[in-house]
N, C-alpha and C positions, 0 to 999 in steps of 0.2 A: 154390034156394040150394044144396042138395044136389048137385045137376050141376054147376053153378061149382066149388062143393069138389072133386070128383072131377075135371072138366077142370085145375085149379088143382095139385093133385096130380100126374097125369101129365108136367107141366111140369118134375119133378124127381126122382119114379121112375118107372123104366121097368121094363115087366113083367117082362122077365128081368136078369138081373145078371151079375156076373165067374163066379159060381156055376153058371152057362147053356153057360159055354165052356168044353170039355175040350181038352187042348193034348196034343197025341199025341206031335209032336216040337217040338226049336227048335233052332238053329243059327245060328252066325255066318257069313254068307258074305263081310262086309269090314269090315276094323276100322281105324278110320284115325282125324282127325278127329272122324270121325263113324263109325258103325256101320250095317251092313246087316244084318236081321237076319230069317231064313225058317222061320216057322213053320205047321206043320202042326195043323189042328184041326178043330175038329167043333163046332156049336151048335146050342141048340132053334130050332124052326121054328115061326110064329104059327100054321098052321093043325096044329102037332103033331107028336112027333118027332124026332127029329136030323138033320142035316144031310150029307151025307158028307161026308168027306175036305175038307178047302179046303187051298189052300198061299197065302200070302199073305207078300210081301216087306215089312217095317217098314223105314224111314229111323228108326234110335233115336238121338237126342238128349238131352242134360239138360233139367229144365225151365228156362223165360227168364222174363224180364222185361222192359217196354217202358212212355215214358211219351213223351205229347206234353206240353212245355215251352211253358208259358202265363203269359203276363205281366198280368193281370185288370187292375190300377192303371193300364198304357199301352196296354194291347188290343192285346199282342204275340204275335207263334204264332213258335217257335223252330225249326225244321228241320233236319237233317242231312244231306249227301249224301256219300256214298264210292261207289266199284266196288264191281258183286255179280255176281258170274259168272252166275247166273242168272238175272239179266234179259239177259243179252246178246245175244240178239232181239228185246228192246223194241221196240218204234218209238220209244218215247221214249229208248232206248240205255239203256248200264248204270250209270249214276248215275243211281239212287233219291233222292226226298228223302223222307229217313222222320220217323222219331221214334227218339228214343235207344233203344239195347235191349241185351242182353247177356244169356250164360248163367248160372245158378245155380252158384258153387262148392261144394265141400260142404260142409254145415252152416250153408251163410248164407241165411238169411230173403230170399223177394221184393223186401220193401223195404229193406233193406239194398242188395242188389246195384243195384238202381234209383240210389238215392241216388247208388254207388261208379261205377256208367256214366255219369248224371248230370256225374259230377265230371272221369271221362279223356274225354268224347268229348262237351264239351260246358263246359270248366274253371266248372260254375256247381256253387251249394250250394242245393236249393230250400226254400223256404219252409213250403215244403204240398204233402201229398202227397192226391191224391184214388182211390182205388180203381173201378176203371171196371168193372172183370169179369177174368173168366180164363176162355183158351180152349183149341179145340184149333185148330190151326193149319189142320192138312191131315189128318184122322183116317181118310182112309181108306187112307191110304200112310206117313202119320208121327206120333209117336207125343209130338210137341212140343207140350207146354202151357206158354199163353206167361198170366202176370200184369199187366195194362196197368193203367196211372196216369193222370192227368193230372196233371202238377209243375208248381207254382206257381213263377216263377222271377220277379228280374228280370233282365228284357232288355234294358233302356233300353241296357246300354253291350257286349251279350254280339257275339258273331260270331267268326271268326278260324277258325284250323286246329288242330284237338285231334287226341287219340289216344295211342297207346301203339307208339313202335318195336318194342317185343319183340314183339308182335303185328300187325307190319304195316300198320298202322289207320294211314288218312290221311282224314283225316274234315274236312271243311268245314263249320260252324253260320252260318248262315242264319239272318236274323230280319224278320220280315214282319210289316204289320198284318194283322188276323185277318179283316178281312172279306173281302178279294181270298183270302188262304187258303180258305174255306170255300167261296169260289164257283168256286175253279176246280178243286175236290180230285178229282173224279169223272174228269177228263180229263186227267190231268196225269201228272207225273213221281211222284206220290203213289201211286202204283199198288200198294200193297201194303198185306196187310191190317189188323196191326196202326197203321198212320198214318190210312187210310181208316175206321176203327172208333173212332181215338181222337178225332179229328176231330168224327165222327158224336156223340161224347157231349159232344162242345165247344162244338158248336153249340146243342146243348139248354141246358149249362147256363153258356151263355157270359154271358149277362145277369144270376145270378145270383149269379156267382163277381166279376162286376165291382161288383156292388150293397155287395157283403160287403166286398171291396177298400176301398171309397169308406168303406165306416161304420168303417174301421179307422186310416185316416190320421191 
């Protein structure tokens, strides 16, 4: 029992800390959008020590937020797809279909802003909001922690073209039954993480969120 505890344990500290890492320099190398940012440092080493010098380039971001749209009551899975410069070697091309997501403004709560992307890039209010986890995106080059949901929506009547002009945003919603969703997510246009993670918890508790649906009508 004692080893379980201690395996159990490790799961959520880890032997060294923010305390471990001494930061010699930092610097901005691009500030735009988004930020580039090069910092020089030094950490402990497991078999003892410090580390020399390392120079390592961060992509800095704000924290996000992201929720796959799920209709439990009609066994609906909601989608979005826009341009993302960054898939634009896809094979599958660069229209993503993801799940809603958007940046943290300041001072507003995860689920606030969920809710408010929820509402521009997807015109829905949901019902229920379920917390899936929170991650780090790409942690060894970027420095984004994204909040993922699952939003209870209905979808019975949702679809169309959302978004916000002042932001560019030409976003498509998609609404699909969840079972072809789930069987084709691994090779598809779904190709990205927070959709493919959200997915992954939808599937678990896909039978369970419809059961609770049914005792509530």
């Amino acid at each position: 029992m004692g080893h379980n505890k201690e395996q159990s344990a490790s799961f959520t500290s880890a032997r060294f800390t923010r305390a471990d890492v001494k930061t010699v320099s930092k610097k901005t190398a691009f500030s735009g959008f988004f930020e580039l940012t090069v910092h020089t440092l030094r950490h402990r080493l497991f078999g003892g020590g410090w580390s020399r010098n390392i120079e390592r380039e961060v992509f800095t971001k704000t924290e996000a937020a992201a929720a796959v749209l799920f209709d439990p009551k009609n066994d609906l899975i909601g989608l979005i797809e826009q341009f993302r410069a960054g898939a634009l070697d896809s094979e599958y091309g660069p229209w993503c279909l993801e799940v809603v997501a958007g940046m943290l403004e300041p001072d507003e709560s995860p689920d606030s802003l969920i809710r408010r992307e929820i509402r521009e890039e997807a015109g829905l209010t949901p019902t229920a909001l379920h917390k899936i986890t929170a991650y780090y995106s790409t942690p060894g080059a970027c420095n984004e922690k994204i909040h993922l949901y699952c939003a209870e929506c209905d979808l019975s009547l949702a679809g169309g073209i959302h978004g916000l002009d002042s932001e560019n945003e030409d976003i498509l919603l998609s609404v699909f039954e969840a079972q072809p969703v789930l069987d084709a997510m691994l090779d598809s246009r779904m190709n990205n993480a927070a959709t493919l993670i959200g997915l992954q918890w939808l599937a678990l508790n896909r039978e369970a969120l419809k059961a609770r649906a049914l005792h509530t009508i």
